[in-house]
N, C-alpha and C positions, 0 to 999 in steps of 0.2 A: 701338112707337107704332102707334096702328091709323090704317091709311091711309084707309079710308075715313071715322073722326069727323072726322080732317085736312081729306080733303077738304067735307065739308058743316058744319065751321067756317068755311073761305074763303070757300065758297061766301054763308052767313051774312056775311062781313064785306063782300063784294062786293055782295049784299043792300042793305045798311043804306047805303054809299058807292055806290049805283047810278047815280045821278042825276049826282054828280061825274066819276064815274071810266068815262063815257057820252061826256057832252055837254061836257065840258074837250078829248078828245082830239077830237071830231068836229068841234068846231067850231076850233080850232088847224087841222086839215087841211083842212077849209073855208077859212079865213082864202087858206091858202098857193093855193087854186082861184081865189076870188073875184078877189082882185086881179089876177091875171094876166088874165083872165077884161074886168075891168072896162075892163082895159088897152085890151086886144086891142078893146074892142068903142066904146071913146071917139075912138081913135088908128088903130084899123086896120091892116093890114100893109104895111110897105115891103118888097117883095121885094126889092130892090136894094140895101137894109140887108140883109136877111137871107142874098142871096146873097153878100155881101163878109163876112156873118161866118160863112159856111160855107167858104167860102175858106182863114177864118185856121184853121179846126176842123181843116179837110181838112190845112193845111200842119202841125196841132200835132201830127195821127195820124200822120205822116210821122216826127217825134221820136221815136217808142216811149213815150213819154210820159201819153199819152191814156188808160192803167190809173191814173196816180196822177193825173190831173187829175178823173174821175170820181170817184175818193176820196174829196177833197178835197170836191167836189159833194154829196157823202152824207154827208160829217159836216157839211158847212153845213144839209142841207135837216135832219140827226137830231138837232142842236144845242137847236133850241129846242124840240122834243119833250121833249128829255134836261132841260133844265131849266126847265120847264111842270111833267114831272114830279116833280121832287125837289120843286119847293114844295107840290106836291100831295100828296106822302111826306111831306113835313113838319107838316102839314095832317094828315093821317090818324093819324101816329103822336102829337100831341097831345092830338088827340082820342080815338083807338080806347077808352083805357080810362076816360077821365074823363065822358063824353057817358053808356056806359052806368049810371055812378052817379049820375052827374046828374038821370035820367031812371028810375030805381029798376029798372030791365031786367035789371041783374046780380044779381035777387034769382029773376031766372026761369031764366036763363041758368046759375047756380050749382045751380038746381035738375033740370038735364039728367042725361046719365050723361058730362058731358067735365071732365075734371080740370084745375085752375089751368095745369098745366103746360105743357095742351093747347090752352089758350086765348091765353096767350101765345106760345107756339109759332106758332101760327096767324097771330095780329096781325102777332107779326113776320114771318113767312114771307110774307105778304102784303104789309105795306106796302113790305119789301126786295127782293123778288124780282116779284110778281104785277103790282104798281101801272108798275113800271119795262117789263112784260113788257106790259102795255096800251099806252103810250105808241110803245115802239119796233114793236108790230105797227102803231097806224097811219102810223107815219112810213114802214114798209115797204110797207104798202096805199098810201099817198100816192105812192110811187117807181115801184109800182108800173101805177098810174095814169098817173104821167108818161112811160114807158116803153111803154104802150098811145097815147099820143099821141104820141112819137118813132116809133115802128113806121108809126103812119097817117102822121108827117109825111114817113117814110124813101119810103111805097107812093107819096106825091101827085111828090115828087121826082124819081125814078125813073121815073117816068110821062110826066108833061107839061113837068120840066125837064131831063132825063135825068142826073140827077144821083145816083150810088149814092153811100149811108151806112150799107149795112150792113156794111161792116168795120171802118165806125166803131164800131157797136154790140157786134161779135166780139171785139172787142180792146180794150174797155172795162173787162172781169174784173167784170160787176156783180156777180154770184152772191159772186166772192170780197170784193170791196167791202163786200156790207151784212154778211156772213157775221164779218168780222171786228170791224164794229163790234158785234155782235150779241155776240159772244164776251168783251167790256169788261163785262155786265151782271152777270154775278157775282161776279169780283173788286172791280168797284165796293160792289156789294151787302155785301162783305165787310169792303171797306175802311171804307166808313160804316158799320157794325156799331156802334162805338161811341157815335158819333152818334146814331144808332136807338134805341140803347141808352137812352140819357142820354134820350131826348123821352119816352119809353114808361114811365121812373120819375116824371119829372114830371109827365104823364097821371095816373097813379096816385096819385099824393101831393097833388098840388092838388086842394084844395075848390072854390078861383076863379081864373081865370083863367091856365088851367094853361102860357098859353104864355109870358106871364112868370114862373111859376117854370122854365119851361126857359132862360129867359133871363139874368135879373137875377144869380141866384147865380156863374152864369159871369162876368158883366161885374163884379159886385163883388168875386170873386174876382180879377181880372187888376188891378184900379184900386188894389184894397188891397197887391197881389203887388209892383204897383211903384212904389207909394208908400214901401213898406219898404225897398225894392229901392235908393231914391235915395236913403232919407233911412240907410240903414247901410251906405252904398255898397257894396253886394256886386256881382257879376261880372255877373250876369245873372238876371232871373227865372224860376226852372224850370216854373211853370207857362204861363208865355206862352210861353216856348221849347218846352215839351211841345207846346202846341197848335200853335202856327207850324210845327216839326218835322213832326207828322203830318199834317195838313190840306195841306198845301201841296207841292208839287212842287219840294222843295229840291234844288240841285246836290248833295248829297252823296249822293241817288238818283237821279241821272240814269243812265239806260244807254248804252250806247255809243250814240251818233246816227249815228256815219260809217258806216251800215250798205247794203248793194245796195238797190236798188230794191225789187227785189221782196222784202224782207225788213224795209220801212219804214215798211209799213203796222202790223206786230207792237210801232213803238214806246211807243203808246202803252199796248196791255195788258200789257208791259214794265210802265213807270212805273207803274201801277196796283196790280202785282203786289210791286213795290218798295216798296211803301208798306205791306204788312202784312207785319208784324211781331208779336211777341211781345205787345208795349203791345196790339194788334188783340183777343187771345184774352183778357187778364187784364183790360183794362180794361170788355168786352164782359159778360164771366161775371160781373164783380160788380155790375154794374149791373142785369144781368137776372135778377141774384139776389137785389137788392134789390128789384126791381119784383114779384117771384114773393114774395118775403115779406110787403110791403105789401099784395099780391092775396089772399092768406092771411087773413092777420090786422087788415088794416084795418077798424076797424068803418064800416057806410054808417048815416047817417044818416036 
């Protein structure tokens, strides 16, 4: 694979998603400024609130505690980054291949020196890895931000109420905190594969309105699955049980929970990891091989 057509493919699809894949994550991490911002400036400060909950802070760092309560703090503020961006993933991989026929571009684009194989490569490596890799840089620019405003609040503290907080902030583990949610982005990436998979054929295969063909066949699929399902009373329906199985965070993949502390932050790339399986590789390859044959041989109109 040449790395360099890779990269000024991306860069092309980043290109063309500029405007979304910009002003969605800047203004999300706006949003989380503004309000606080609006707060502070209607209401004003109560020091005397603020000192009674520095209090409880100071008694929670006393627990040992205070690594997994920043944690927590980071997947709350990484949460709605995480799925801002998946509808934005989803978004992209409906449209990536259907907008350039729509718009007759894939008759220029075909005419480059980059091969189907490359282009698809591309889409997906983008909209699974690249689009997920924007969101979570600004939600670490956003922490980061808020961590330069703990720092000033630590200096004014320390100063005129002589209050120290910086072993609150030493004993925090931020670096280890965002690092591991960071580390969930390519097993997720992996996990949705087929997912990706499945939007990326229906792009390609729809004339109109390509995200209800990503849609409809599935829900008609599952309606008809267990209409059969009742009316021949069988045990269960293997396709709804397929998707419930994989999609979903079943006790039959749970990893052990009763794990130390500092070992409990890894549960969740655990579960992540738990969820791809074999179904991940075979269900992924033929879908992307349908999408790669379709990109072939479909004629554009």
């Amino acid at each position: 694979m040449n790395v360099a057509i890779m990269k000024a493919s991306i860069k092309k699809e980043l290109w063309e998603f500029n405007g979304m894949l910009t002003w969605v994550p800047v203004t999300l991490a706006g949003v989380f400024i503004f309000i606080p911002l609006l707060s502070l400036i209607l209401n004003g400060i109560d020091m005397q609130a603020v000192l009674v909950e520095l209090e409880h802070i100071t008694q929670f760092q006393q627990s040992d505690r205070l690594g997994e309560f920043f944690f927590v703090s980071a997947i709350a503020l990484f949460s709605p980054f995480i799925v801002i961006g998946f509808i934005v993933q989803v978004y992209y991989f409906v449209t990536c291949l259907f907008d350039e026929r729509r718009d007759q571009s894939v008759m220029f684009w075909r005419s480059l020196p980059v091969s189907d194989e490359m282009t698809i490569a591309s889409k997906l490596l983008t909209g699974a890895i690249v689009i997920p890799v924007i969101f979570f840089a600004a939600a670490t620019l956003l922490m980061v931000l808020m961590l330069v405003f703990a720092v000033v609040a630590c200096i004014i503290l320390s100063i005129g109420f002589d209050i120290s907080l910086w072993g609150m902030l030493a004993s925090a583990n931020i670096l280890s905190s965002v690092g591991y949610i960071w580390l969930t982005l390519v097993p997720m990436a992996i996990w949705l594969l087929p997912l990706y998979s499945w939007l990326m054929l229906a792009s390609i295969y729809a004339n109109k309105a390509p995200f209800l063909w990503a849609v409809l066949p599935i829900v008609a699929l599952v309606v008809i699955e267990a209409i059969v399902v009742n009316y021949l009373h069988l045990s269960q329906p293997f396709f709804g049980h397929f998707l419930m199985d994989y999609f979903s965070i079943t006790p039959d993949h749970h990893v052990d929970m009763s794990v130390a502390q500092e070992q409990s932050r890894l549960v969740a790339l655990k579960l992540l990891i738990a969820q791809i399986d074999y179904r991940t590789v075979l269900v992924s390859a033929g879908l992307l091989f349908a999408t790669y044959w379709f990109r072939v041989n479909k004629q554009e109109s």
